[in-house]
C-alpha positions in Angstrom: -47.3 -41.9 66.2 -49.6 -41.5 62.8 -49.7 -44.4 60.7 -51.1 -43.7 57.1 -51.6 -46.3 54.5 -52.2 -44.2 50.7 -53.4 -46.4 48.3 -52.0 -46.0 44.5 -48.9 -46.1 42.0 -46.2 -43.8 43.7 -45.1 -41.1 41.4 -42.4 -39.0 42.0 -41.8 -35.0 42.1 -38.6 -33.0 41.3 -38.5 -33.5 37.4 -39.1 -30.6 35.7 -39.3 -29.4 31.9 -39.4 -25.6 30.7 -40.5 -24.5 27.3 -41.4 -20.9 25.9 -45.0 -20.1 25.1 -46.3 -16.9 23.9 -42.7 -15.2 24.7 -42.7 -16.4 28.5 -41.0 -19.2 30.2 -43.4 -22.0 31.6 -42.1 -24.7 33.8 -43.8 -28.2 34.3 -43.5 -31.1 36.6 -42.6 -34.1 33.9 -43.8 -37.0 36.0 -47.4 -39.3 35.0 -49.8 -39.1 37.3 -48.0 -36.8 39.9 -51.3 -34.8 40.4 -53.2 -37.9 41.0 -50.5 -39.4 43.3 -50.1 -36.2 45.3 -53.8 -35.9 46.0 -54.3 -39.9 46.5 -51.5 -39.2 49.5 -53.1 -36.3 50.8 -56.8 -37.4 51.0 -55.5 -40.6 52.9 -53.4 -38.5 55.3 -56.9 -36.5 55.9 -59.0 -39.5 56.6 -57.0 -40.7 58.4 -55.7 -38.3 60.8 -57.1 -38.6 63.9 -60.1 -36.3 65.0 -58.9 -32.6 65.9 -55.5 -33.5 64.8 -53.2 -30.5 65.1 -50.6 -29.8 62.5 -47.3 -31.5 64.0 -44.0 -28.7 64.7 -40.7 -29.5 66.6 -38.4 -32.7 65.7 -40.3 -35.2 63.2 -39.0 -38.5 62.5 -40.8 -40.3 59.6 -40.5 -43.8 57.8 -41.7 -44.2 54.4 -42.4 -47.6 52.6 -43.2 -47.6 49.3 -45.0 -50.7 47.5 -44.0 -50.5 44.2 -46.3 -52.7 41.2 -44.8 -55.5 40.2 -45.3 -55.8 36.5 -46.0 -60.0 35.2 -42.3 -59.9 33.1 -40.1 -58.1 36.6 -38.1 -61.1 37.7 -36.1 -58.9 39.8 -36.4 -58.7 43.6 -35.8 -55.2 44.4 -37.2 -52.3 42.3 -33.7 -50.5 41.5 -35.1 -48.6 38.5 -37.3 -45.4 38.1 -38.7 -43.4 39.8 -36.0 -42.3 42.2 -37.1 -42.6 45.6 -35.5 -39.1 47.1 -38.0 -37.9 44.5 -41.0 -40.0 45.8 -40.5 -38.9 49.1 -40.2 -35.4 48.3 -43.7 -35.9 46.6 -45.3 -37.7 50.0 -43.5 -34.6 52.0 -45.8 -31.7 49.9 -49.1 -33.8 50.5 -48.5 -34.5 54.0 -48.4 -30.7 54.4 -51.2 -30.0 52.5 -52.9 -32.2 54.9 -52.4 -31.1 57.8 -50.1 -33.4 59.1 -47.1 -31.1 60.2 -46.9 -27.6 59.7 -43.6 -28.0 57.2 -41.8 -30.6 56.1 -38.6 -28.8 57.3 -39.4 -30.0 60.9 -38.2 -34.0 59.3 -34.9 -34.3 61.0 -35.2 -38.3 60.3 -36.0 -40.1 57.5 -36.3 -43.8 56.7 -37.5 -45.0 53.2 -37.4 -47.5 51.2 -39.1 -49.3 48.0 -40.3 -52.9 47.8 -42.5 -54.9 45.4 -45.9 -55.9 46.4 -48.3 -58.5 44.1 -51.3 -56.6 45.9 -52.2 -52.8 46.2 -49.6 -50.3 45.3 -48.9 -47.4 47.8 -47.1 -46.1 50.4 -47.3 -46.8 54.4 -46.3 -43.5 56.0 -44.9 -43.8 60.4 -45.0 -40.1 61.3 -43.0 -39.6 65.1 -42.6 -36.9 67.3 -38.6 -36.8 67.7 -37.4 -39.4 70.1 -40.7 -41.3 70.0 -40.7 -45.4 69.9 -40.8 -46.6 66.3 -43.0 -49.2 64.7 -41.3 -51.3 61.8 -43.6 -51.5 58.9 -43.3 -55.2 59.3 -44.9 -54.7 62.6 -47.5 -53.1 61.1 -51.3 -54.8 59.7 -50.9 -54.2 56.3 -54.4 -54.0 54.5 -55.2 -56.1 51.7 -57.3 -54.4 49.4 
């Protein structure tokens, strides 16, 4: 199992926007701070990969938890607004290949995700699994405090 903690406000990917410049069609990803995000995920999954890690291929199960900010005037308990979270994971998905950590993100046969509030850092806790392996629930899991 991998266990990646990325540090930052989640931003999805999938939303696009087209316009015409100079004659020619140009599209754009319409999400703030999906660059940022994307990269955030990405350097965490390097650092923390362990040493001679080896692109991951076959079955891959992975659970996603996403700590959404709380803002002072959300009274809610559940963040069921924006950003959609098949769009966040897709986002996670492209950085973890970046990395290094599988060799596509077609090999996920299993997903788990989800989005919760925290009052302290904003993220995502990644569980990446070989197919089959034992899984950790994130509540199992040390979760850091910075």
């Amino acid at each position: 199992m991998l266990s990646i903690v990325a540090i930052g406000d989640p931003a999805p990917q999938g939303s696009k926007a087209a316009f015409i410049k100079n004659g020619k069609p140009v599209i754009v990803e319409t999400a703030k701070n999906h660059k940022t995000w994307r990269e955030a995920v990405k350097q965490a999954a390097i650092e923390q990969l362990p040493k001679g890690h080896e692109p991951m291929g076959g079955a891959i199960d992975i659970d996603l938890v996403f700590k959404m900010r709380r803002l002072p005037t959300v009274e809610r308990d559940y963040p069921w607004v924006a950003p959609d979270l098949d769009k966040l994971c897709r986002s996670v998905f492209d950085s973890l290949t970046n990395a290094g950590v599988w060799i596509d993100d077609k090999h996920v046969c299993n997903l788990t995700a989800r989005k919760e509030y925290t009052d302290l850092s904003p993220g995502v806790w990644i569980y990446v699994y070989q197919f089959g392996e034992p899984r950790l629930h994130h509540y199992e899991h040390p979760i850091p405090t910075h």
